[in-house]
mmCIF file of the C-alpha atoms, coordinates in Angstrom:
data_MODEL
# 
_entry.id   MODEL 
# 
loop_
_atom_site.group_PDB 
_atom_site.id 
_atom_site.type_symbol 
_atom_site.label_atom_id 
_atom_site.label_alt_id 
_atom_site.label_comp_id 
_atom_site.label_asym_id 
_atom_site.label_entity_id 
_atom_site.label_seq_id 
_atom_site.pdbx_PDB_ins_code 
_atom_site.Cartn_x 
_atom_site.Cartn_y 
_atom_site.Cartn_z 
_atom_site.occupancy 
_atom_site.B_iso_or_equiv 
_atom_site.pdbx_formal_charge 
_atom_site.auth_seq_id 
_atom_site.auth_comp_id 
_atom_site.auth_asym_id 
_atom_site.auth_atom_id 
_atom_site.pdbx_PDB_model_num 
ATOM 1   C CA . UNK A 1 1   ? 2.584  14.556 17.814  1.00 0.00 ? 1   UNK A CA 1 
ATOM 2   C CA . UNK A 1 2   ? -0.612 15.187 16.958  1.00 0.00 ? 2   UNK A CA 1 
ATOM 3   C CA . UNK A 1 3   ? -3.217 12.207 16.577  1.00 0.00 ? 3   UNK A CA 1 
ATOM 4   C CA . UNK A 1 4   ? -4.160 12.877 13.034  1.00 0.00 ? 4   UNK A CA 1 
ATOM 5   C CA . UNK A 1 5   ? -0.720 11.353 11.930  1.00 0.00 ? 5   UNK A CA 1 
ATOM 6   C CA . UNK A 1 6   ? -1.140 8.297  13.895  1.00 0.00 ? 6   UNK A CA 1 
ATOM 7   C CA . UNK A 1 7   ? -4.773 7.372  12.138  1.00 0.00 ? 7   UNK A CA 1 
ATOM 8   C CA . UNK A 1 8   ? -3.227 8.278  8.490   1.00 0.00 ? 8   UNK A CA 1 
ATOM 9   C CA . UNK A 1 9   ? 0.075  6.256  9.335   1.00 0.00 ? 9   UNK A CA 1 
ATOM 10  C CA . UNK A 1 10  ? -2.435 3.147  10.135  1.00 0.00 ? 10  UNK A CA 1 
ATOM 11  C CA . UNK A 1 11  ? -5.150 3.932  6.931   1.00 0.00 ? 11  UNK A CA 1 
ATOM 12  C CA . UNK A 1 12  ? -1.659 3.139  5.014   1.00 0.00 ? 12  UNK A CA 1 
ATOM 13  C CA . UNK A 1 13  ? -1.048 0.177  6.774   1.00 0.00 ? 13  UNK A CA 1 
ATOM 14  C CA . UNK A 1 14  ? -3.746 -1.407 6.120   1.00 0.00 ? 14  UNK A CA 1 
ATOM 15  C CA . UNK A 1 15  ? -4.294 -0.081 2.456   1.00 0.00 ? 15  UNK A CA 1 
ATOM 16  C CA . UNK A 1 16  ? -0.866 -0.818 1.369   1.00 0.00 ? 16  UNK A CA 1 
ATOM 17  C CA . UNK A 1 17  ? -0.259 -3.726 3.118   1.00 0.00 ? 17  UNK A CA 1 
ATOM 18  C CA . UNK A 1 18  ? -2.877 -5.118 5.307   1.00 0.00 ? 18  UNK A CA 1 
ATOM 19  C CA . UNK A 1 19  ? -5.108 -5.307 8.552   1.00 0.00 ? 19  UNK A CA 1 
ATOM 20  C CA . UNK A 1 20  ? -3.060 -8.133 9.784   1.00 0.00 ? 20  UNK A CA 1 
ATOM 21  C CA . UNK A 1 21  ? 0.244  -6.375 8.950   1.00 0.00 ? 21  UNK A CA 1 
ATOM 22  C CA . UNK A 1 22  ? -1.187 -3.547 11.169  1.00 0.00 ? 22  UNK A CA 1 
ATOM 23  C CA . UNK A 1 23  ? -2.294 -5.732 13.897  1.00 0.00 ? 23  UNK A CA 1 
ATOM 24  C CA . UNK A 1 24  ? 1.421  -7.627 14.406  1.00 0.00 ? 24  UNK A CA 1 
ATOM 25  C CA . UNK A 1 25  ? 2.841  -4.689 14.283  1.00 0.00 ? 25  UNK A CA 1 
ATOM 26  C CA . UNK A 1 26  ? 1.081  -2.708 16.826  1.00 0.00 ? 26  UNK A CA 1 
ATOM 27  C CA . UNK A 1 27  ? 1.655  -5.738 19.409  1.00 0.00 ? 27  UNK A CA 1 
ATOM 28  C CA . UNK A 1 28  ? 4.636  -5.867 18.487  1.00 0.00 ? 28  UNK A CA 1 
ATOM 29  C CA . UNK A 1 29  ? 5.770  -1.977 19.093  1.00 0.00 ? 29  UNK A CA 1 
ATOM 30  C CA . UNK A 1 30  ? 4.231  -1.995 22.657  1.00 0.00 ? 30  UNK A CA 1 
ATOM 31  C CA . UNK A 1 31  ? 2.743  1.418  22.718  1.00 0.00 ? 31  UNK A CA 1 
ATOM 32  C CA . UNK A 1 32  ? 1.917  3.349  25.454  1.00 0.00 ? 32  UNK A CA 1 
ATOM 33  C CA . UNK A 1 33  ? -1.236 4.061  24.202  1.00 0.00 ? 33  UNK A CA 1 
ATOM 34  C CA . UNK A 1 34  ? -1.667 0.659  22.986  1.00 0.00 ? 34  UNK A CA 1 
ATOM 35  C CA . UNK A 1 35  ? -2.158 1.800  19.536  1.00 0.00 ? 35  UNK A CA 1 
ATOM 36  C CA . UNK A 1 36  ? -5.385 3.464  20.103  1.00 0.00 ? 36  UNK A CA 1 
ATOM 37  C CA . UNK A 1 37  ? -5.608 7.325  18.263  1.00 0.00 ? 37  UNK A CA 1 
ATOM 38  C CA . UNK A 1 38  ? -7.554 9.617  17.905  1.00 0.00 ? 38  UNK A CA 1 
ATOM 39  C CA . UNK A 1 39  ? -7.198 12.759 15.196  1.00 0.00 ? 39  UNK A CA 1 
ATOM 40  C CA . UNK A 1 40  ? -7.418 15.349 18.384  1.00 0.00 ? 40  UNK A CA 1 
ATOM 41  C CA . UNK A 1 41  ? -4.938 13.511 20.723  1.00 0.00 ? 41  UNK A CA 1 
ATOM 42  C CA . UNK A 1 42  ? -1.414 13.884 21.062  1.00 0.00 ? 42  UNK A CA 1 
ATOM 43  C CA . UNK A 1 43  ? 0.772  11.483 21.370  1.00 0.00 ? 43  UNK A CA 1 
ATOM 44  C CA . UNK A 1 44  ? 4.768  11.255 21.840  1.00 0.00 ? 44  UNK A CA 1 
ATOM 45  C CA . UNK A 1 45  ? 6.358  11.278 18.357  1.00 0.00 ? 45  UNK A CA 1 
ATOM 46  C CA . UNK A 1 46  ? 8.248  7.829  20.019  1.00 0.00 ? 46  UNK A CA 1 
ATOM 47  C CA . UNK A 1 47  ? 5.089  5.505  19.377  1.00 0.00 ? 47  UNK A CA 1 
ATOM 48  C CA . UNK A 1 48  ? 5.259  6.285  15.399  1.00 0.00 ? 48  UNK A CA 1 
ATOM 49  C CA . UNK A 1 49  ? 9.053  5.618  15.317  1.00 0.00 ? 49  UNK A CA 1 
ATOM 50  C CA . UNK A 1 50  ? 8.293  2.342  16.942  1.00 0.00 ? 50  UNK A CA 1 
ATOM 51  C CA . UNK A 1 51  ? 5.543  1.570  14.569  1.00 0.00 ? 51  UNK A CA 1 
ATOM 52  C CA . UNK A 1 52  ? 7.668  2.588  11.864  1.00 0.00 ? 52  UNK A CA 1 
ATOM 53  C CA . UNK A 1 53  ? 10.698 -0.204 13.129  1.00 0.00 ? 53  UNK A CA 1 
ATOM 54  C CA . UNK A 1 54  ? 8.290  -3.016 13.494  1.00 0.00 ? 54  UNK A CA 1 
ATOM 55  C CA . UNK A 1 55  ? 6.843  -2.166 9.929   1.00 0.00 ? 55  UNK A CA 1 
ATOM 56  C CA . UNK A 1 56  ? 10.167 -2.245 8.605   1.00 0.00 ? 56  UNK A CA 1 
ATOM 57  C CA . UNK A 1 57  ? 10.959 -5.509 9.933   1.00 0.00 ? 57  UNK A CA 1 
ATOM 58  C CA . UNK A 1 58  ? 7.852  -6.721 9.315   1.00 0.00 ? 58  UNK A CA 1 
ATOM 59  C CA . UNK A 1 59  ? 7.595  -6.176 5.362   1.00 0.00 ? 59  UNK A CA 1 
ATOM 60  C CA . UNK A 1 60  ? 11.471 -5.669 4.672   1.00 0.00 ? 60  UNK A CA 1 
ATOM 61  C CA . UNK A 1 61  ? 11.017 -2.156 3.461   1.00 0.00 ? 61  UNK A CA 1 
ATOM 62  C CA . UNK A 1 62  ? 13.987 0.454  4.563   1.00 0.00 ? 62  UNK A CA 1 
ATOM 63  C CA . UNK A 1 63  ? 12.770 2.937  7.310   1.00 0.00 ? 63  UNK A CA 1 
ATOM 64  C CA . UNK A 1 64  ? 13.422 5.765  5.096   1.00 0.00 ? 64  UNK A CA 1 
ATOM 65  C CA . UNK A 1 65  ? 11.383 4.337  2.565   1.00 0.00 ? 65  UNK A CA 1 
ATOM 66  C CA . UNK A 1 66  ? 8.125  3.619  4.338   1.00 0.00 ? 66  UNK A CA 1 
ATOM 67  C CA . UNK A 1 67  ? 8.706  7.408  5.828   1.00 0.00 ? 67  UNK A CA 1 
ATOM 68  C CA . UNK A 1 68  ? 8.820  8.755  1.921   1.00 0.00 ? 68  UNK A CA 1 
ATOM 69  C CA . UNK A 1 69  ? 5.722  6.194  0.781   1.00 0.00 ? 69  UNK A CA 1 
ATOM 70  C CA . UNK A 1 70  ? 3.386  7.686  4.440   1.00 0.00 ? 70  UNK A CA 1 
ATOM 71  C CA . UNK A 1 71  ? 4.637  11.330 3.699   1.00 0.00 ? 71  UNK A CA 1 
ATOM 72  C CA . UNK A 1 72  ? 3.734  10.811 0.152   1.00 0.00 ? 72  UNK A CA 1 
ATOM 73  C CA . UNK A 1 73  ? 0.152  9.095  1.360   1.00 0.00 ? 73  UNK A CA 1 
ATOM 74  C CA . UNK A 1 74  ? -0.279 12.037 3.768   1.00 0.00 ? 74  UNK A CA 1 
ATOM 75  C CA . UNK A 1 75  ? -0.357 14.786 1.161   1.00 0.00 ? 75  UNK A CA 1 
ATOM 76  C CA . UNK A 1 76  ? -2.912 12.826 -0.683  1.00 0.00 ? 76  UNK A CA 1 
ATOM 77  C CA . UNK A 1 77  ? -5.257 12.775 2.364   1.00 0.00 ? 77  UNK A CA 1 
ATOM 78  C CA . UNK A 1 78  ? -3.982 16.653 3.214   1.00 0.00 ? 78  UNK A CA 1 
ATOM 79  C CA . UNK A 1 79  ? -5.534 17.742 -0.242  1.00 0.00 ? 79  UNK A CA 1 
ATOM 80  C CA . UNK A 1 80  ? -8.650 15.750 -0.129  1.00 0.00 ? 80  UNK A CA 1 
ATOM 81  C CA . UNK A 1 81  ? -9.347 16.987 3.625   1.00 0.00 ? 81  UNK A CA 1 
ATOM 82  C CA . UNK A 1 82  ? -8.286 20.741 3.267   1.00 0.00 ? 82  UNK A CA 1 
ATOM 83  C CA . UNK A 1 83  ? -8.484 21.766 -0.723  1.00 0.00 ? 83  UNK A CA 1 
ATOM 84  C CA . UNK A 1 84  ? -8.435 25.144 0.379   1.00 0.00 ? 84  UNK A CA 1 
ATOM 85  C CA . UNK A 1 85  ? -4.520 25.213 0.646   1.00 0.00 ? 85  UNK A CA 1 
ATOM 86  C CA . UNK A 1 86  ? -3.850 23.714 -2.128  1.00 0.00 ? 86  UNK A CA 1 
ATOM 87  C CA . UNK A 1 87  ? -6.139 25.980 -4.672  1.00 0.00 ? 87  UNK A CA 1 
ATOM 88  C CA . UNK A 1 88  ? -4.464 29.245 -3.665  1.00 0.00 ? 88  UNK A CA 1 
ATOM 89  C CA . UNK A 1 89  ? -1.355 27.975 -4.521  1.00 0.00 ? 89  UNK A CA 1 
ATOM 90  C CA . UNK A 1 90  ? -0.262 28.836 -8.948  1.00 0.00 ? 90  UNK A CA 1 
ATOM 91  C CA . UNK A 1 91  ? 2.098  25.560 -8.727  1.00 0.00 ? 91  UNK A CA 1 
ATOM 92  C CA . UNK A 1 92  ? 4.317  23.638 -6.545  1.00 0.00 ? 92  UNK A CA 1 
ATOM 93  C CA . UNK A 1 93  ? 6.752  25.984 -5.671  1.00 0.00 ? 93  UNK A CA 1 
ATOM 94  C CA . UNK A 1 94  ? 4.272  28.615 -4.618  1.00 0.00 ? 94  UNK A CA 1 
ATOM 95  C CA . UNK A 1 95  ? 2.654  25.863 -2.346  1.00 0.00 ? 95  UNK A CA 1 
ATOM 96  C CA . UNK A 1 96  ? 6.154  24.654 -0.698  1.00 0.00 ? 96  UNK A CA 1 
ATOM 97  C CA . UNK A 1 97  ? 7.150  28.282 -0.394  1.00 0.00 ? 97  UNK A CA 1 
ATOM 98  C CA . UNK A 1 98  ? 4.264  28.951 1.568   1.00 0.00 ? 98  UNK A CA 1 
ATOM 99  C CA . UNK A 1 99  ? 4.509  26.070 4.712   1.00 0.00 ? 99  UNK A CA 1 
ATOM 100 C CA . UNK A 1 100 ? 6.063  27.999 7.512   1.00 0.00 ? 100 UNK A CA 1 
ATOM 101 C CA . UNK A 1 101 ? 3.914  31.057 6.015   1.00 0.00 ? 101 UNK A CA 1 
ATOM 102 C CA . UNK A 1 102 ? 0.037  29.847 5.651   1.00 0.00 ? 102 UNK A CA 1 
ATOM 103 C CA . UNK A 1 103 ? -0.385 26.086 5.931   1.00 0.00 ? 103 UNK A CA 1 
ATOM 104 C CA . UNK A 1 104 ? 1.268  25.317 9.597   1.00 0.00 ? 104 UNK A CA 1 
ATOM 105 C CA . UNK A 1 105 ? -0.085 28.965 10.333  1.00 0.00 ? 105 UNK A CA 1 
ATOM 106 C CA . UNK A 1 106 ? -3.802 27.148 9.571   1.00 0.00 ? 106 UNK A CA 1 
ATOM 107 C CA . UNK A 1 107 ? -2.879 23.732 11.148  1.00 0.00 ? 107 UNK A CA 1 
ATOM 108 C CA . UNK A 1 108 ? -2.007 25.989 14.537  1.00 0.00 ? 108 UNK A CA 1 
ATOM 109 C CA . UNK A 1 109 ? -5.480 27.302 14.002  1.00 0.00 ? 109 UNK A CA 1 
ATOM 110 C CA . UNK A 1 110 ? -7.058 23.702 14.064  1.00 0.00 ? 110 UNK A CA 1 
ATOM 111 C CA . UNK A 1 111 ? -4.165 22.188 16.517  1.00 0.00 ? 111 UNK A CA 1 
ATOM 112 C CA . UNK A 1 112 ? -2.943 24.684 18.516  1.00 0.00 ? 112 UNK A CA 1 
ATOM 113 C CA . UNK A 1 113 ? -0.320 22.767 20.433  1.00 0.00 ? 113 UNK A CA 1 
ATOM 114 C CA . UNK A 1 114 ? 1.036  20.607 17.231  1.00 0.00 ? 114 UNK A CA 1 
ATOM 115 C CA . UNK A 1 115 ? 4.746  20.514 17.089  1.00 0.00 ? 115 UNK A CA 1 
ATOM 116 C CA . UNK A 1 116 ? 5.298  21.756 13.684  1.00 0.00 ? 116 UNK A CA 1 
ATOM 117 C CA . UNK A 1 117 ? 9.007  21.901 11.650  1.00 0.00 ? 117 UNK A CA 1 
ATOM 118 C CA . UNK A 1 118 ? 10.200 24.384 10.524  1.00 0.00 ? 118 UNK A CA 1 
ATOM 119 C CA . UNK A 1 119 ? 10.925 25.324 6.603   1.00 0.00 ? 119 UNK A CA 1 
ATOM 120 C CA . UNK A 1 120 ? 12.701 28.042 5.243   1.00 0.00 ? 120 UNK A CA 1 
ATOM 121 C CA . UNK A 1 121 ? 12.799 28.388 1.367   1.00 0.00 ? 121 UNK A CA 1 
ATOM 122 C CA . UNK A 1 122 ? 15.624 29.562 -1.353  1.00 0.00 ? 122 UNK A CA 1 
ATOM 123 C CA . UNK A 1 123 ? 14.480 29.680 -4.813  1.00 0.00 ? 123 UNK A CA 1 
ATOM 124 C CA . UNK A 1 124 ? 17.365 29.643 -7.012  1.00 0.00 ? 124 UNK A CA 1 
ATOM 125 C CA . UNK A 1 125 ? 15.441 29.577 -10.628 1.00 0.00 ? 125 UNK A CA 1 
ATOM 126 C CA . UNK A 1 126 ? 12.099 28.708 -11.974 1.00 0.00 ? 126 UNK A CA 1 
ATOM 127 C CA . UNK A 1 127 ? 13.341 25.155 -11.548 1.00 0.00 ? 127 UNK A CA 1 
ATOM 128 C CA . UNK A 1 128 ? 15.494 24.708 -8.446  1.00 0.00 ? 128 UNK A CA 1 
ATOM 129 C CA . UNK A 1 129 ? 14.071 25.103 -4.604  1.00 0.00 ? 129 UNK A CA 1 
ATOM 130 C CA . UNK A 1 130 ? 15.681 24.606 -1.789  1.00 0.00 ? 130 UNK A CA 1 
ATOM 131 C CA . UNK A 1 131 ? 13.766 23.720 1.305   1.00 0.00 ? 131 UNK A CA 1 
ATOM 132 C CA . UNK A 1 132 ? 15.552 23.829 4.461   1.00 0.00 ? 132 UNK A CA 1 
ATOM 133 C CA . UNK A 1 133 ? 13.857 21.633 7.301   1.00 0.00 ? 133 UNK A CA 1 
ATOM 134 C CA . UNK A 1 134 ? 14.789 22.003 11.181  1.00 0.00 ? 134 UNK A CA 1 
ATOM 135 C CA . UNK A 1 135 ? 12.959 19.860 13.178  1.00 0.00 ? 135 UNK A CA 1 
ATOM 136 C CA . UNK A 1 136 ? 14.053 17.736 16.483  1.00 0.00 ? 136 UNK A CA 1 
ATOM 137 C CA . UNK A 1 137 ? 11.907 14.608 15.494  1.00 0.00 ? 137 UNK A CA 1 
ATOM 138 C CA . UNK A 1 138 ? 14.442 13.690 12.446  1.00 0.00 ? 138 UNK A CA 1 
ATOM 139 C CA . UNK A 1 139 ? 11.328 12.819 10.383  1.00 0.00 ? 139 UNK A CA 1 
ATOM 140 C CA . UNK A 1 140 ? 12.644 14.621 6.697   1.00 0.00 ? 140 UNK A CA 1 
ATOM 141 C CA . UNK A 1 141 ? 11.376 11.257 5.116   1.00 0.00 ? 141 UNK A CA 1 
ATOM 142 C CA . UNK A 1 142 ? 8.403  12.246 5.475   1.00 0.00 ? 142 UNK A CA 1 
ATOM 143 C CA . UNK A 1 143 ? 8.818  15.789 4.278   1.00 0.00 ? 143 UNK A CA 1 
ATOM 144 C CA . UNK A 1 144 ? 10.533 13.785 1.427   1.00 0.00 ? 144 UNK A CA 1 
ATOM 145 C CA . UNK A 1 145 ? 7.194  12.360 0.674   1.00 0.00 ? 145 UNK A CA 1 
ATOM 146 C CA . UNK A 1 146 ? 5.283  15.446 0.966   1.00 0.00 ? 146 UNK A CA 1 
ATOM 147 C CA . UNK A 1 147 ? 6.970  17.037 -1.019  1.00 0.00 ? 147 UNK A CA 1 
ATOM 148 C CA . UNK A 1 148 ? 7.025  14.174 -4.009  1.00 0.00 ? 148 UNK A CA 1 
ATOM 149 C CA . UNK A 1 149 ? 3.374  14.200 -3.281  1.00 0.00 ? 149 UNK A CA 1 
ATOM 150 C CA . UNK A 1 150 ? 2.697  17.883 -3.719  1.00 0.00 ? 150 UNK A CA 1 
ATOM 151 C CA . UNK A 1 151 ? 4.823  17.796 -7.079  1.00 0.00 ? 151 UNK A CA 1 
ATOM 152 C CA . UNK A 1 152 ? 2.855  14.922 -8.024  1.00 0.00 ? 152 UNK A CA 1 
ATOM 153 C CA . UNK A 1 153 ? -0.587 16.977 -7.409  1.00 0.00 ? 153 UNK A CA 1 
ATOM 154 C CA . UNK A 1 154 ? 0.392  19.705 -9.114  1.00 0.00 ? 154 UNK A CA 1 
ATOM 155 C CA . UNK A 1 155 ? 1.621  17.377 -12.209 1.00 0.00 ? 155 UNK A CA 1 
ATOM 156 C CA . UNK A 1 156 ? 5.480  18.242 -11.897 1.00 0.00 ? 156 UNK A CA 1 
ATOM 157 C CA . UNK A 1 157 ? 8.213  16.251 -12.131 1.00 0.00 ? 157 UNK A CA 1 
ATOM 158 C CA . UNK A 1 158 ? 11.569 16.590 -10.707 1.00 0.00 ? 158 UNK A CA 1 
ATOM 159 C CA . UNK A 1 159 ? 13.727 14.891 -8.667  1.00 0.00 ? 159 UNK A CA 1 
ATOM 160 C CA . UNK A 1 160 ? 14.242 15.911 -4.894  1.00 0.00 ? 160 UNK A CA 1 
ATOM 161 C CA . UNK A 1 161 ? 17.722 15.011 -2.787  1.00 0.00 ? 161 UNK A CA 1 
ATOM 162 C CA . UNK A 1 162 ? 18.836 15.885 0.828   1.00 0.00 ? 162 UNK A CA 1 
ATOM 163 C CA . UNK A 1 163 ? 21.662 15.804 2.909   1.00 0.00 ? 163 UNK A CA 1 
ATOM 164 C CA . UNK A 1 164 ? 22.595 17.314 6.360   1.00 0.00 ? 164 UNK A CA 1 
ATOM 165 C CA . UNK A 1 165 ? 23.588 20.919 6.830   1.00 0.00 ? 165 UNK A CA 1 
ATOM 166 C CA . UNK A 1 166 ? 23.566 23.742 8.946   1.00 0.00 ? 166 UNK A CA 1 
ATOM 167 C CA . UNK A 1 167 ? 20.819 26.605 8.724   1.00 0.00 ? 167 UNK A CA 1 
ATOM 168 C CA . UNK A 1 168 ? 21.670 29.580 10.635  1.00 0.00 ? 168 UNK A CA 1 
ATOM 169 C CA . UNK A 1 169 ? 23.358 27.376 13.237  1.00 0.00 ? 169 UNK A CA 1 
ATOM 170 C CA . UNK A 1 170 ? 21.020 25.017 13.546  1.00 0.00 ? 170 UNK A CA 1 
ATOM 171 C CA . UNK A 1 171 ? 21.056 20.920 12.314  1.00 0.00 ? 171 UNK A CA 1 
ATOM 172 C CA . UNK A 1 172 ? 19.166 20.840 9.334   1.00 0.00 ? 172 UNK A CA 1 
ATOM 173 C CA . UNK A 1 173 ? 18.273 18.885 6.468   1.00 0.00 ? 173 UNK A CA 1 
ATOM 174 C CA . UNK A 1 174 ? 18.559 20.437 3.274   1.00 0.00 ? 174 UNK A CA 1 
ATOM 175 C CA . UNK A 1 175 ? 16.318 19.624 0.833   1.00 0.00 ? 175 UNK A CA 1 
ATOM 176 C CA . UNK A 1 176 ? 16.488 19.910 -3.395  1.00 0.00 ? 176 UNK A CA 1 
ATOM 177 C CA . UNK A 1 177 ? 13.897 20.033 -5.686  1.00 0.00 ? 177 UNK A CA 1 
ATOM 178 C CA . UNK A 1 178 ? 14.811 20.094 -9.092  1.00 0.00 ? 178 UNK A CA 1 
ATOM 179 C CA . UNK A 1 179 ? 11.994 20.589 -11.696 1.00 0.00 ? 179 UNK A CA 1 
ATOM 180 C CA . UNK A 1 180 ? 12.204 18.581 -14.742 1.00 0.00 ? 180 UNK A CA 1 
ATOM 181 C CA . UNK A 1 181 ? 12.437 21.158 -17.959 1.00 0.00 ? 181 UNK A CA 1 
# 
């Protein structure tokens, strides 16, 4: 997993919660890199899980909820760092549509060994998308929170559900975004 997530994981740390919430939970994960990142590196996707547990337990937030809160965080920092694909998009849909198609095809450019998921999109009206997300690493929280976040830059409002499927044979995670009208 590439570095970059690791440094924007910890920048939410410590702006949502704090330096010393950071630090205890750092020791306490026992990292293999010892909780030093860098955007560039790459690091196994286990360290993050393991910072994710100990921040859990150490604030008495659900897992799934800290994943939804850094995924939400992440888009925010996404669109400050790379406007660019965000201002080609016409609105939210167009820009979730587009993942698989022109955003991971631009993070390959910039990372060229990030371990991307995969997203395949149905749009069944003007309101309703369905985003289906394979991806070994079990991280859909996270998409979760992208997705909110993207909604939430492109001022819509909806509500977004998932539950476990199958896509083409594979596990997925299938994921509903229902516009508000």
């Amino acid at each position: 997993m590439k570095g970059v997530v690791f440094t924007e994981f910890m920048d939410m740390v410590e702006d949502t919660f704090s330096d010393e919430v950071l630090d205890t939970i750092i020791e306490k994960s026992d990292l293999p890199s010892g909780g030093a990142y860098t955007a560039v590196g790459t690091y196994d996707h286990t360290e993050i899980v393991n910072l994710v547990v100990a921040l859990s337990e150490e604030v008495n937030i659900a897992i799934p909820d800290l994943l939804t809160t850094f995924g939400a965080h992440l888009l925010g920092q996404f669109a400050k760092g790379y406007p660019h694909f965000f201002e080609s998009a016409t609105d939210c849909f167009d820009f979730l549509k587009n993942i698989d198609n022109y955003i991971h095809v631009e993070v390959l450019k910039l990372y060229p060994d990030a371990e991307l998921p995969k997203f395949h999109h149905v749009q069944h009206s003007d309101n309703h998308l369905t985003l289906y997300y394979l991806s070994s690493r079990h991280l859909e929280d996270v998409a979760i929170g992208l997705i909110k976040g993207t909604l939430n830059h492109f001022g819509s409002e909806g509500v977004v559900t998932k539950e476990e499927c199958q896509y083409e044979g594979q596990e997925a995670v299938q994921i509903d975004i229902k516009l508000a009208a």
